[in-house]
C-alpha positions in Angstrom: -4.5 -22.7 110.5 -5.8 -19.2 112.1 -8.6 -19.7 114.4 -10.8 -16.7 115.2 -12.4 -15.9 118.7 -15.8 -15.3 119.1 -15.4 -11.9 119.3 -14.0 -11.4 115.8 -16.4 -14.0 114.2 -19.0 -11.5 116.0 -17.1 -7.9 114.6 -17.1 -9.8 110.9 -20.6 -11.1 110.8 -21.7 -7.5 112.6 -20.0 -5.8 109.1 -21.6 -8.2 106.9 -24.6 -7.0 108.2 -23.8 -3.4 107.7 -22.7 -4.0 104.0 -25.9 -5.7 103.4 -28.0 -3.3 104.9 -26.2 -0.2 103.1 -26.3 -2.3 100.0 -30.4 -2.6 100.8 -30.2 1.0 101.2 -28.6 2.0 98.3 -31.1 0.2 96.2 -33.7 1.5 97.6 -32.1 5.3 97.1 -31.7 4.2 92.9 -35.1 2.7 92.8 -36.9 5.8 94.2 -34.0 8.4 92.9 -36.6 8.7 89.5 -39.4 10.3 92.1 -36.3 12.4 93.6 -36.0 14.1 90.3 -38.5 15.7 88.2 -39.1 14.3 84.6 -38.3 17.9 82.9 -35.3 17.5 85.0 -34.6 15.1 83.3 -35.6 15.6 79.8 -33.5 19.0 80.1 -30.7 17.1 81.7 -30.3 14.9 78.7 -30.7 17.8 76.2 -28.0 19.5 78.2 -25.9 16.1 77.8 -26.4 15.5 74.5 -25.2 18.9 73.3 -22.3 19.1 75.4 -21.7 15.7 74.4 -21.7 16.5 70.2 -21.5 20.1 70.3 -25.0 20.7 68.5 -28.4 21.5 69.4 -31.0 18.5 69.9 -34.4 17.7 68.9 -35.8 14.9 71.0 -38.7 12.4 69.9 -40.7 11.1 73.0 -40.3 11.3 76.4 -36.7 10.7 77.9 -37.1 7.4 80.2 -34.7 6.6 83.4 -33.6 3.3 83.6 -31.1 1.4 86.8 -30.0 -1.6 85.8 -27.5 -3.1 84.9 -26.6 0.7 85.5 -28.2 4.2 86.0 -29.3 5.9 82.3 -31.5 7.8 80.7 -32.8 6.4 76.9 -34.3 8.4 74.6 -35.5 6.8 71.4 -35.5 9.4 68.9 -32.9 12.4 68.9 -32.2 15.1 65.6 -29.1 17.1 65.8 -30.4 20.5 63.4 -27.8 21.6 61.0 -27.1 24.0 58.5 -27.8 23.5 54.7 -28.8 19.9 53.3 -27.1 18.3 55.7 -28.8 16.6 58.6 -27.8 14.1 61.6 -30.4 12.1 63.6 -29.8 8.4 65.9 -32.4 6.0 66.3 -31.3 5.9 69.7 -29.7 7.5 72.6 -28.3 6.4 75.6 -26.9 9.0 78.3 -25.0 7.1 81.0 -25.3 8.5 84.7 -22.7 8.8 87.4 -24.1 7.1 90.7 -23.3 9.1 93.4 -25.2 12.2 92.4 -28.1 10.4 91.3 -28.2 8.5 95.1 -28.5 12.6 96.1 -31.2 13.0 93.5 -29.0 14.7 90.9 -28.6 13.6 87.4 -25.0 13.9 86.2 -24.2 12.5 82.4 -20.6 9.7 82.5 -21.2 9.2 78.9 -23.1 9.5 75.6 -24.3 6.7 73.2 -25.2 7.1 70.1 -27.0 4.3 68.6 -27.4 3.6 64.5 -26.8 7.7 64.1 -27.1 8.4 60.6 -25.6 11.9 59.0 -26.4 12.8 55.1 -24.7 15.1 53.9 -24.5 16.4 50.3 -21.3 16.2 47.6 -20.2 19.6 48.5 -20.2 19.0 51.7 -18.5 16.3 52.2 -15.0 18.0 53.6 -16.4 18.4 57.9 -17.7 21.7 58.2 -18.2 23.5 61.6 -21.6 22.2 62.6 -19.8 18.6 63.0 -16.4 19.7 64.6 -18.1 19.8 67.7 -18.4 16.3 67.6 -14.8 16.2 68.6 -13.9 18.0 71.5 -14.8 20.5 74.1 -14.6 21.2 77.8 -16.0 19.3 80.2 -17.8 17.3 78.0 -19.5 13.9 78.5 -17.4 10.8 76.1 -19.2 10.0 73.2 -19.5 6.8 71.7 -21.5 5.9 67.9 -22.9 2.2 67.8 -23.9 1.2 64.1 -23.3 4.4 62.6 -23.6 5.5 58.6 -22.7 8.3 56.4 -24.7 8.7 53.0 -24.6 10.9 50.4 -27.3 12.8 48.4 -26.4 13.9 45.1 -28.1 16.5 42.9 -31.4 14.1 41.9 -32.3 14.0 45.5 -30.9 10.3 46.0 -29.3 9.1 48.7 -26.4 6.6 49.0 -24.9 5.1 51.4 -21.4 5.9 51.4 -19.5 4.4 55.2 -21.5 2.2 57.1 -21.2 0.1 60.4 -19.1 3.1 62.3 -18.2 2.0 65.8 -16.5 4.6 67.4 -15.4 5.7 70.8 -14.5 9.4 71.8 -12.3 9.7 74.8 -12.0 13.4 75.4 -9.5 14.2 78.4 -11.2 16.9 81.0 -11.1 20.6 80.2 -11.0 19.5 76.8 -7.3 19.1 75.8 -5.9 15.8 74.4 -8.5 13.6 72.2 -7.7 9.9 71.6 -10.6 8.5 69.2 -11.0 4.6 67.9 -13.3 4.0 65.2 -14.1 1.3 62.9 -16.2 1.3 59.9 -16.9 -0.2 56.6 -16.6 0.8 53.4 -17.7 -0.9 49.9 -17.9 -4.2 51.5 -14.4 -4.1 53.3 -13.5 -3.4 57.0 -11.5 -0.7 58.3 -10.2 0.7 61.9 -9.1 4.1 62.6 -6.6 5.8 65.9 -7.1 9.4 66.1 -5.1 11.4 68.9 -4.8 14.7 69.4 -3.0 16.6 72.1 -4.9 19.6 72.0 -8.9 19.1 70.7 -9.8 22.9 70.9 -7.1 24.1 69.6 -7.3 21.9 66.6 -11.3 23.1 66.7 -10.4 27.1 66.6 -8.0 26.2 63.5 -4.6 26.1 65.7 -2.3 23.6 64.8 -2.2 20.6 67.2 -0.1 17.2 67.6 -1.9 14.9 65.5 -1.5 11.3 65.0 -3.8 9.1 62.5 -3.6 5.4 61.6 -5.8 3.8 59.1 -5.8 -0.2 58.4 -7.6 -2.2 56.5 -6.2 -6.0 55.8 -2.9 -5.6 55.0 -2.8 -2.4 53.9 -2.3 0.7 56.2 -1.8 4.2 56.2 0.0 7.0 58.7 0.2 10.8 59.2 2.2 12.2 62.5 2.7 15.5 62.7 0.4 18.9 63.1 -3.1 19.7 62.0 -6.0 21.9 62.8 -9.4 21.9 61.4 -12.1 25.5 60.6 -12.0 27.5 57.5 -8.2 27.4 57.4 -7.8 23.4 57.8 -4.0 22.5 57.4 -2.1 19.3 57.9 1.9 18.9 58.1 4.5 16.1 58.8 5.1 12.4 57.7 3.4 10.7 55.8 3.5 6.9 54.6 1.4 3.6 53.6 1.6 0.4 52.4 -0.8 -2.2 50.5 -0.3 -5.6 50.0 -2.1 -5.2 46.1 -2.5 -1.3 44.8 -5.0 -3.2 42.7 -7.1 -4.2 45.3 -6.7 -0.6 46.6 -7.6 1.0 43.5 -10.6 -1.7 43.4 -11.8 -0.7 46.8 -11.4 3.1 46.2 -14.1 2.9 42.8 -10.4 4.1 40.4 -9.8 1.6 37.5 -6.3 0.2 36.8 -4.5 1.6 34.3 -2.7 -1.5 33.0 -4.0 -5.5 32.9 -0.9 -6.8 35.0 1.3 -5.8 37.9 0.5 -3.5 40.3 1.0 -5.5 43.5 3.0 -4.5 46.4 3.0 -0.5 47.0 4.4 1.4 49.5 5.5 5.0 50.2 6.8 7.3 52.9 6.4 11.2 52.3 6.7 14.5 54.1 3.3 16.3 53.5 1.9 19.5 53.9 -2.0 19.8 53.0 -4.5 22.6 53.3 -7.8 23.2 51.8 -6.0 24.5 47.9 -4.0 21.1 47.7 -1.5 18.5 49.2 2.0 18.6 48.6 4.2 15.8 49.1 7.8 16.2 48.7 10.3 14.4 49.5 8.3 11.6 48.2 9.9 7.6 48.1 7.7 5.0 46.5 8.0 1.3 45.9 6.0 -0.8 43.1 6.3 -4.1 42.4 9.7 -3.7 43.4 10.5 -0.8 41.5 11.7 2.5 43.2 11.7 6.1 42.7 12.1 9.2 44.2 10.3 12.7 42.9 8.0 15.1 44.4 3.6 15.2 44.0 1.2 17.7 44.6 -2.8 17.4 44.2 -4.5 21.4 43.9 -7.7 21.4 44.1 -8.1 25.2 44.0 -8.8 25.1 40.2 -11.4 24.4 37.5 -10.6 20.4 38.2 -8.3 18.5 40.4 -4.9 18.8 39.3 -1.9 16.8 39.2 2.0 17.5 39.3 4.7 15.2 40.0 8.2 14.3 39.3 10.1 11.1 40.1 13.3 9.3 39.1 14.8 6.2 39.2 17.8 4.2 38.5 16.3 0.7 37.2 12.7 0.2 36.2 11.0 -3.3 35.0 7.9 -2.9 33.1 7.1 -6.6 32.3 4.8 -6.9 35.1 2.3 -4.5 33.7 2.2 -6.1 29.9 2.8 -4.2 26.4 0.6 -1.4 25.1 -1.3 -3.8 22.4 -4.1 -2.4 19.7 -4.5 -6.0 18.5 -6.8 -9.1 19.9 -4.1 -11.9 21.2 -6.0 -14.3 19.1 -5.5 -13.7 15.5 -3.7 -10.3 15.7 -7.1 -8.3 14.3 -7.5 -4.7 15.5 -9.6 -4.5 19.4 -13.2 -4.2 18.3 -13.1 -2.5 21.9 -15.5 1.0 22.6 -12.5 3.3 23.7 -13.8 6.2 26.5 -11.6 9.0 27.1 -14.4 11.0 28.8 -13.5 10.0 31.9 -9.7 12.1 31.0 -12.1 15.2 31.4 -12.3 15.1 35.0 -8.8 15.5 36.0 -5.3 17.6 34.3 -2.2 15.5 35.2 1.4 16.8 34.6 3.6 13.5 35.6 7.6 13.3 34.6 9.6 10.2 35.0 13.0 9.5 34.2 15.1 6.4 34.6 18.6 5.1 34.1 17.2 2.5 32.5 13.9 0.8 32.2 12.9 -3.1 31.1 9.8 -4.5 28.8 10.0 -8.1 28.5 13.0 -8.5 26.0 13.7 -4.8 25.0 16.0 -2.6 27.2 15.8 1.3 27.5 18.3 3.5 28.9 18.7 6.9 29.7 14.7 7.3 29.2 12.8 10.1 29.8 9.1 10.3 29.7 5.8 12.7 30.4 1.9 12.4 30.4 0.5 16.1 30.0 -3.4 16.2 30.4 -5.0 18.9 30.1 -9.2 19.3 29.4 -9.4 15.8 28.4 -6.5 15.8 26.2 -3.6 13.3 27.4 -0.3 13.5 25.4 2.6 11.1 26.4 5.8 11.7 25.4 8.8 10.0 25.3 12.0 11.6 24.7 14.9 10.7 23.2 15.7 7.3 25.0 18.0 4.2 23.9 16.0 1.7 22.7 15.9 -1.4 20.2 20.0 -0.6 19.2 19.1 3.1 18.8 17.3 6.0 19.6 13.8 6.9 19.8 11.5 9.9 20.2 7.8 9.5 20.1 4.9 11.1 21.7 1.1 9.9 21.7 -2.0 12.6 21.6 -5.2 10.7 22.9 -8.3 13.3 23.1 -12.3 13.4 22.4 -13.0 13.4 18.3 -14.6 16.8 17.1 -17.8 15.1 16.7 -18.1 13.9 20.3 -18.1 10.6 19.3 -15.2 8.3 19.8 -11.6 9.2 20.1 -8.8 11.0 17.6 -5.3 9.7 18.3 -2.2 10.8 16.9 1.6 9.3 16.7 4.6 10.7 15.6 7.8 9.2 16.3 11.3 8.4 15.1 13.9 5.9 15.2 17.2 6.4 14.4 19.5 2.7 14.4 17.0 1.0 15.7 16.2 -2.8 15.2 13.4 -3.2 12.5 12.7 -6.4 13.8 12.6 -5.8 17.4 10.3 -2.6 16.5 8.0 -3.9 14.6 7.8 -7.1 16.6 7.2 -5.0 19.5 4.6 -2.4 18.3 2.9 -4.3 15.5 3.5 -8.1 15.9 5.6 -8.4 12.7 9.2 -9.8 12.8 9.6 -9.6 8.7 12.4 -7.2 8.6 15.7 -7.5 9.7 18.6 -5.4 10.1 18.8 -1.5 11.7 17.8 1.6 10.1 15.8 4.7 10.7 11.4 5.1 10.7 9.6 8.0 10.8 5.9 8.2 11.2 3.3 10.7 11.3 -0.1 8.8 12.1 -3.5 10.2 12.8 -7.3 8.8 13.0 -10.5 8.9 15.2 -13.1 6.4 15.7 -14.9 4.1 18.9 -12.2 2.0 18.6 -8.3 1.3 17.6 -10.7 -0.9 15.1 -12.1 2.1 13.7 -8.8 4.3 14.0 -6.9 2.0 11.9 -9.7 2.2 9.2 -9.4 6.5 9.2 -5.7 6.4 9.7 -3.8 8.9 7.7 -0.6 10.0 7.4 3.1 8.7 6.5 6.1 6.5 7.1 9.9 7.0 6.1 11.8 3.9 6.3 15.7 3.4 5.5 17.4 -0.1 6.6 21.2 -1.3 5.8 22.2 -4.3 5.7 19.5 -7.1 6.7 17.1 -9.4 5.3 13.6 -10.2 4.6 12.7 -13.1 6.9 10.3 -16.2 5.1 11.6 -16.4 1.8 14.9 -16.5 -0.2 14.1 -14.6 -3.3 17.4 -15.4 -5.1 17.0 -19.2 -4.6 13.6 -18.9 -5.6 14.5 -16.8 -9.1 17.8 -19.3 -9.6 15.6 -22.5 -10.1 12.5 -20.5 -11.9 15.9 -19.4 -14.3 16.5 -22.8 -14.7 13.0 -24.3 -15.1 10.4 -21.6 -15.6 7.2 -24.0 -15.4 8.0 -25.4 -12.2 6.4 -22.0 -10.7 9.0 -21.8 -8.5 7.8 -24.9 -5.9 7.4 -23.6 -2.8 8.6 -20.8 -2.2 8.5 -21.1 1.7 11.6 -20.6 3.7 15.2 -19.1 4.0 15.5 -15.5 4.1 16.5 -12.9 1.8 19.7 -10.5 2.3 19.7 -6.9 1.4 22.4 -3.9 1.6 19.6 -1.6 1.4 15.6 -1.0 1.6 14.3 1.7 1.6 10.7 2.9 1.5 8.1 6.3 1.4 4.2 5.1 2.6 1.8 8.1 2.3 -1.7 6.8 4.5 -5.5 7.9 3.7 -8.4 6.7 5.1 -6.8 3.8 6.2 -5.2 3.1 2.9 -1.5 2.9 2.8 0.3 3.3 -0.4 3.9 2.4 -0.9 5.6 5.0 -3.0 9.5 4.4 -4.0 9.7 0.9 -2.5 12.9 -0.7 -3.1 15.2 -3.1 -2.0 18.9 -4.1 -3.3 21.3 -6.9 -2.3 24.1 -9.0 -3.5 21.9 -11.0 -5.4 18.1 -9.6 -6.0 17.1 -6.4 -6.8 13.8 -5.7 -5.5 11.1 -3.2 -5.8 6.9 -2.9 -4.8 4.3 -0.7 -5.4 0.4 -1.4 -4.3 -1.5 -0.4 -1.3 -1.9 -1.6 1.9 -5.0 -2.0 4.2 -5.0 -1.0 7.3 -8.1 -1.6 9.0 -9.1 -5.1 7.3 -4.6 -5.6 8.1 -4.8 -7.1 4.1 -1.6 -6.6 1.6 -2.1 -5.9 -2.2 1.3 -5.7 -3.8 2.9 -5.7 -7.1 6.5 -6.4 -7.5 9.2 -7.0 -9.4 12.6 -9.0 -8.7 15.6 -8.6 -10.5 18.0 -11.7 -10.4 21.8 -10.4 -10.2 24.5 -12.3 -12.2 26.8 -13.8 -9.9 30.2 -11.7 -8.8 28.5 -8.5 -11.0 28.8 -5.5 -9.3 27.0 -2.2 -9.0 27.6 -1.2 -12.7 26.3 -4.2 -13.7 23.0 -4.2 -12.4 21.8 -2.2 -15.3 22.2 -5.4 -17.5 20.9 -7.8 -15.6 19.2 -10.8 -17.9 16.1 -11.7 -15.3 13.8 -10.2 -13.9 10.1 -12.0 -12.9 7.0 -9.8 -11.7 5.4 -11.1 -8.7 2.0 -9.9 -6.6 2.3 -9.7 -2.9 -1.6 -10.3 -1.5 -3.4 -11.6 2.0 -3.0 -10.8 5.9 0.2 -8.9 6.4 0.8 -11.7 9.3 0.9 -14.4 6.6 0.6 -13.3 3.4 0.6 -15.2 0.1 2.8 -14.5 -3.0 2.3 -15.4 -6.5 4.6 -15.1 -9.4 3.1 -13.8 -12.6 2.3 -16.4 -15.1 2.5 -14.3 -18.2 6.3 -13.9 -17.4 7.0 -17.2 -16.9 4.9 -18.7 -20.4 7.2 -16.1 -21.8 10.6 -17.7 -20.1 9.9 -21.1 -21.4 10.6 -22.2 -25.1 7.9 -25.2 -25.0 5.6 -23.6 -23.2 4.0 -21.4 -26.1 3.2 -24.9 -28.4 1.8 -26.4 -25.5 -0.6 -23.9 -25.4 -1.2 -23.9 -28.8 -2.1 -27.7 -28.7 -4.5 -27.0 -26.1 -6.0 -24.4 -27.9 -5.7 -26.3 -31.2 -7.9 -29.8 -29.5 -10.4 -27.3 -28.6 -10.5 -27.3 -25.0 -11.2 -23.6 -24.3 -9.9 -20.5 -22.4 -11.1 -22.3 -19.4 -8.6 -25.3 -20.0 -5.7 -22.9 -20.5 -6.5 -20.9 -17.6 -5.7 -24.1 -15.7 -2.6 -24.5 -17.8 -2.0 -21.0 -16.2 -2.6 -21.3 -12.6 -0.8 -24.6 -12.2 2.3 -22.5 -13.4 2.2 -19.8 -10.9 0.3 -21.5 -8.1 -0.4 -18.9 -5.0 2.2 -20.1 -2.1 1.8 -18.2 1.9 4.4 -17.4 3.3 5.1 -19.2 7.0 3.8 -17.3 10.2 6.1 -14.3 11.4 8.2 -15.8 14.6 6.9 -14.2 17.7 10.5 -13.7 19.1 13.5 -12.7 17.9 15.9 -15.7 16.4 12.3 -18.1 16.2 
């Protein structure tokens, strides 16, 4: 234990004295140092501050009013920065710090600037910082700045303002002499939170349009963005280095940043690392690696803005792509297969040109498998044309390409199709694209579609064009035709029974559709097997997806061959009618009456008794009773 003398309990009590009568002192100085300094001292003190501070000219409401605790400042409640065109910045209030030494001297010198709920509007053409605000930055020997409750509206061409960033916290640490700049800020933004890091080694320079060492990080939730490298700002503004972000859900991005996802599923994780090079004409971004949903590419992109609209550019490839997260292009309503009812808008197309490229090794959709793909989406003017070139797909190869673009009238949209198939799956095709697993085997399509409306609804219904299909060796999938003919052979008024089930083999089929107005007529329809000969004429309709078919099937004789079909003994008409999903088929009556040796007496005796046509026509139907076919499988092998 250290014991103290009385002379050193006198020496400390004698400087606690002295510290408390220095402290009186000083108190005294602060509270009086307002009469020290004359009040346009320091209302021009604070103008002074304030414009060194933000680099414009002020406007001040009121009288400027010196405050000393908790520390020295000078409020002001009202303070309007002047600026150039229809752009203005004003703060509800203002708070200029003061250093304490100089004020005990009677001399007001400004630590820092406060700027609280500032509020700049600027217009839509204006939105890029212009020169009046890059003073907000930097400059020598200025006082830091800091924005409490800050906002950043927009006024659009009606005179309207909305509120584009709001809640900006920020804090401006400017080094002295003006050099480096190391800025924090946080804002929000439609409803979600974001912070900002802003360094720069050299503020002025990056103000007189020099390039500087610039680093910015952006984060919001789990998504972030990053730029290292060199920028400056002024007429000349340029930006290069690296260049990378990630998001947790590029749907949620997309959400947040007002831009509508092209497809109903997928687009989850997203990242991408780039080397950029930006200026006021565009941004460049090459070499550019990008994840999504686990798939990865590699390409280049660009954005120019130096033209009548925003434009697009990029190429990528990749060695494996998966598709399935993002669903099937579908025309139809999942419920009962009808076409979308849907209003279609392409207007929005007219506000952007795009000139993407992809090409992949191969590429995944659910159950069908591409390979060696390669694919474009041109738009130009509100015209959009896809393209996919020839790729391996469904046990063949396919060409297609898809012209979306605004009808003539103005109203609605005009799409057109052409494509080609070359050994390709009939049923994987048209199970894919159309939802009907009917035809099996591999052959070649070609099709030449075209129609405008509001709606794929109202496209199907002006549809025009035509289809080319050839097939070898397959089947028709619901019914066996030969076992169906064999026992109507046998016992014509049985009507066949049911005439459900099995499936019908074919060498060939082959088959010209010429489309108009949404009517499709089959021309040169014909199938042949082993067994059945088989051919169809009628029309189709599109729109209302209805069948209206007339037939005829030719039984072979068993073990004839080609030479023989010529002669063959039976042959039954048959009408085809219904939804193309389930459609029914009837055989014809007539034919059969005409089979059977006691049918004609029966008739007769009816006839004879009295009983009318009416009683006959009964007769009639219960010979050649209308029997649907089962539901297409949704999947191959079902």
């Amino acid at each position: 234990m250290v014991i103290f003398g009385a002379n050193a309990r006198r020496a400390v009590f004698a400087s606690a004295v002295l510290v408390g009568v220095l402290a009186i002192i000083g108190l005294c100085l602060i509270s009086f140092a307002s009469l020290l300094v004359p009040t346009a001292d320091v209302r021009k003190v604070a103008t002074e501050a304030l414009a060194q501070s933000t680099g414009q000219k002020v406007r001040l409401g009121g009288e400027p009013r010196v405050s000393f605790f908790p520390a020295p400042a000078v409020t002001l409640e009202k303070v309007v920065f002047p600026m150039s065109g229809d752009q203005s910045l004003d703060a509800e209030g203002v708070v200029a710090r003061l250093r304490l030494l100089p004020l005990l001297i009677g001399r007001l010198e400004v630590a820092d600037v406060t700027l609280n709920r500032p509020t700049l509007v600027v217009t839509g053409k204006s939105l890029v910082m212009g020169p009046a605000l890059v003073g907000l930055v930097a400059g020598p020997n200025r006082p830091e700045l800091r924005l409490v409750g800050g906002t950043i509206a927009v006024r659009n061409a009606d005179g309207l303002t909305e509120e584009l960033v709001s809640g900006i916290n920020a804090r401006l640490d400017r080094s002295a002499g003006g050099g480096s700049l190391v800025a924090k800020i946080a804002f929000a933004w439609r409803d979600r939170t974001a912070d900002a890091d802003l360094e720069l080694a050299n503020a002025a320079a990056f103000i007189t349009g020099e390039p500087c060492g610039t680093r910015l990080d952006i984060t919001s939730g789990t998504s972030w963005m990053r730029f290292k490298g060199s920028s400056s700002a002024g007429p000349n503004a340029k930006a290069q280095g690296d260049f990378s972000g990630e998001a947790s859900s590029l749907r949620d991005l997309l959400a947040w940043v007002g831009l509508p996802a092209p497809t109903a599923g997928g687009l989850g994780r997203f990242a991408f690392s780039a080397k950029i090079a930006a200026d006021r004409t565009g941004v460049q971004l090459s070499p550019v690696s990008a994840e999504l949903d686990g798939n990865r590419s590699e390409g280049a992109l660009s954005l120019k803005l130096d033209g009548e609209r925003p434009e697009i550019q990029g190429t990528f490839a990749a060695d494996a792509l998966d598709l399935t997260p993002y669903g099937r292009f579908v025309m139809t309503e999942p419920s009962d297969g009808a076409w979308d009812r849907s209003a279609l808008n392409v207007h929005p197309l007219s506000r952007i040109d795009i000139d993407l490229r992809l090409s992949a090794a191969r590429m995944r959709a659910e159950d069908s498998n591409f390979e060696r793909v390669a694919t474009s989406a041109v738009l130009r003017s509100g015209r959009l044309v896809v393209a996919l070139g020839t790729a391996q797909a469904w046990g063949g190869n396919v060409r297609a390409s898809l012209d979306l673009s605004p009808a003539k009238d103005g109203v609605g949209t005009t799409m057109r199709l052409q494509a080609d198939g070359t050994g390709i799956s009939l049923e994987r095709t048209f199970g894919d694209l159309l939802g009907i697993r009917r035809i099996e085997g591999s052959g070649d399509v070609q099709t030449v579609l075209e129609g405008s409306g509001a709606s794929y609804y109202e496209i199907a219904q002006s549809l025009s064009g035509n289809v080319a299909l050839r097939v070898s060796n397959g089947a028709i999938a619901g019914i066996d035709i030969g076992q169906v003919m064999r026992r109507i052979e046998r016992r014509p008024l049985s009507g066949g029974g049911d005439l459900r089930g099995g499936r019908t083999p074919f060498e060939q089929l082959g088959a010209k559709i010429f489309i108009a107005d949404g009517i499709a007529t089959l021309q040169q329809a014909h199938m042949e097997g082993k067994q059945v000969l088989l051919s169809l004429e009628g029309e189709v309709a599109v729109g209302s997806r209805d069948i209206d078919l007339q037939g005829r099937a030719v039984l072979l004789p068993a073990g004839s061959g080609t030479s023989d079909r010529q002669a063959a003994p039976f042959d039954l008409p048959f009408i085809v009618q219904g939804p193309w999903s389930s459609p029914y088929v009837m055989l014809d009556p007539k034919s059969l009456i005409q089979r059977s040796g006691a049918a004609q007496p029966l008739l007769d005796a009816v006839r004879n008794k009295g009983v009318g046509e009416a009683a006959v026509r009964s007769v009639i139907e219960q010979l050649a009773k209308p029997t649907a076919l089962p539901p297409a499988p949704t999947k191959a092998g079902n």
